[in-house]
C-alpha positions as CSV (number, residue, x, y, z in Angstrom):
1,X,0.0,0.0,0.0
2,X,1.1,3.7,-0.8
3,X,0.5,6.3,1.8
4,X,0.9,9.9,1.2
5,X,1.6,12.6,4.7
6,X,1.6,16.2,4.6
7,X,5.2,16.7,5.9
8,X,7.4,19.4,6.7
9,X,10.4,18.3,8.1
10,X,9.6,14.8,7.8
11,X,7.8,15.3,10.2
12,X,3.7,15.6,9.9
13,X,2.4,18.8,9.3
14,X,-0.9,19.1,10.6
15,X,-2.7,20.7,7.9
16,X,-2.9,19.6,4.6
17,X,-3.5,22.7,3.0
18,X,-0.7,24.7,4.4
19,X,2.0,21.5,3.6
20,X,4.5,22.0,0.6
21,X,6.0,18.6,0.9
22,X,4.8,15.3,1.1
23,X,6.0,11.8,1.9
24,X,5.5,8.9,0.2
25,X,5.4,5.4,1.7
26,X,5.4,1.8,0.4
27,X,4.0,-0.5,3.0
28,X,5.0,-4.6,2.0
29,X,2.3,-7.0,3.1
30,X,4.7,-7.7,6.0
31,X,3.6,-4.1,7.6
32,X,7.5,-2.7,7.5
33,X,8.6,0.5,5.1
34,X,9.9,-0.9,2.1
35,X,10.6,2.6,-0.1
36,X,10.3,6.5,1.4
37,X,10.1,9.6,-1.1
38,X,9.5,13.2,-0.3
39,X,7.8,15.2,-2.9
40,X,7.4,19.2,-3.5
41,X,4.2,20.6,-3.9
42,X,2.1,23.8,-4.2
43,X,0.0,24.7,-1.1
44,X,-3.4,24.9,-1.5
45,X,-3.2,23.5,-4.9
46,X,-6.5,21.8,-3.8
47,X,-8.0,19.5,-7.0
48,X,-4.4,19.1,-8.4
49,X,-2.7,17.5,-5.8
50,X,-4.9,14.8,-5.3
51,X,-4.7,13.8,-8.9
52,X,-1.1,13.6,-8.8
53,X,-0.7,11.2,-6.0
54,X,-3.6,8.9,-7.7
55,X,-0.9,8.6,-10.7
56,X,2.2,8.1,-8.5
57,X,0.0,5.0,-6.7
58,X,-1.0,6.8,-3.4
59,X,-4.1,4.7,-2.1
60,X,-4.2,6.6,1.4
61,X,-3.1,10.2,2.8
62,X,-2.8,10.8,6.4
63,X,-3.2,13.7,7.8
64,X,-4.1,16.2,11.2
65,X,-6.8,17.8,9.2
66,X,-8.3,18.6,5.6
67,X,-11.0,20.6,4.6
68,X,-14.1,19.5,2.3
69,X,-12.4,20.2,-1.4
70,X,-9.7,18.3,-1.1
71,X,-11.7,15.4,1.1
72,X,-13.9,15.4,-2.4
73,X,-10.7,15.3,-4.6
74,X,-9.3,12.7,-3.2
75,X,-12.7,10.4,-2.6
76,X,-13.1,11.2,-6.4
77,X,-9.6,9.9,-7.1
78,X,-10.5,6.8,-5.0
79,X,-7.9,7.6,-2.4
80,X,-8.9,6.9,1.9
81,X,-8.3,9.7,3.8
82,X,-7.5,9.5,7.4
83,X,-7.7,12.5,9.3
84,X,-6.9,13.4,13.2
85,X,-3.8,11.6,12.8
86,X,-1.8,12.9,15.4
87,X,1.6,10.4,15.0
88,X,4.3,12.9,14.2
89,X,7.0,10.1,12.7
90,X,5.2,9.5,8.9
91,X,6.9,6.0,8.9
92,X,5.2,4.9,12.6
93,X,2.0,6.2,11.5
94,X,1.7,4.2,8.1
95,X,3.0,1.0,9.8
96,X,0.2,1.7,12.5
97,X,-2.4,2.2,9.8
98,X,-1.3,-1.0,8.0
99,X,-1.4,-3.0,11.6
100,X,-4.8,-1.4,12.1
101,X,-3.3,0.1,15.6
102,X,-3.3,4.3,14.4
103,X,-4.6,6.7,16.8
104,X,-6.4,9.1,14.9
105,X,-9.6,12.1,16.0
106,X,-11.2,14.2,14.9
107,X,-10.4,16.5,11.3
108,X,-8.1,19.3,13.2
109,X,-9.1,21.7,10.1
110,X,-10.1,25.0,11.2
111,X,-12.6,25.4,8.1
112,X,-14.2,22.0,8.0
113,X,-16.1,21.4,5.6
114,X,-16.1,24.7,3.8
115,X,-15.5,23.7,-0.2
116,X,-12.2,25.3,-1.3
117,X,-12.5,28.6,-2.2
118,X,-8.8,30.0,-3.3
119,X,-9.8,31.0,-6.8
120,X,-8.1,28.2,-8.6
């Protein structure tokens, strides 16, 4: 499985939105890191993003919070999203997601579930 985390770093950023790097993660059906990758990307780049980690193979994205554009992005791009991760270390959260053990609340985003509205 491929996980994608907002990162700055390499450590979890919080917000998605406000991220400008993220970290990709294999996880082998034996639960343990097999390949790590940190991309660049626009902030607030909103429907793009999404769409990009659906082509590099991303099936799930961790995160603290996400508002409702991007949550819609990514559903349409069949990717999960996980949010009120709270797991700082990227590679101990996706091992805990793939064990079925991650901690995660509630969607730390400060705007919810307000569609995106950055004019773009």
């Amino acid at each position: 499985m491929k996980y994608a985390m907002p990162v700055s770093s390499s450590r979890l950023m919080s917000h998605f939105g406000q991220a400008d790097e993220f970290m990709l993660l294999d996880v082998g059906q034996d639960g343990v890191v097999a390949k790590k990758e940190t991309i660049k990307v626009t902030p607030h780049s909103c429907g793009a993003l999404p769409g990009e980690l659906a082509r590099r193979g991303v099936g799930v994205v961790l995160a603290g919070g996400m508002g409702m554009g991007p949550r819609m992005a990514f559903q349409q791009s069949n990717i999960e999203v996980v949010l009120g991760v709270t797991e700082l270390d990227p590679e101990k959260a996706v091992v805990a997601h793939a064990n079925h053990t991650l901690e995660n609340g509630v969607n730390i985003c400060d705007h919810g579930d307000i569609i995106c509205d950055h004019n773009h």
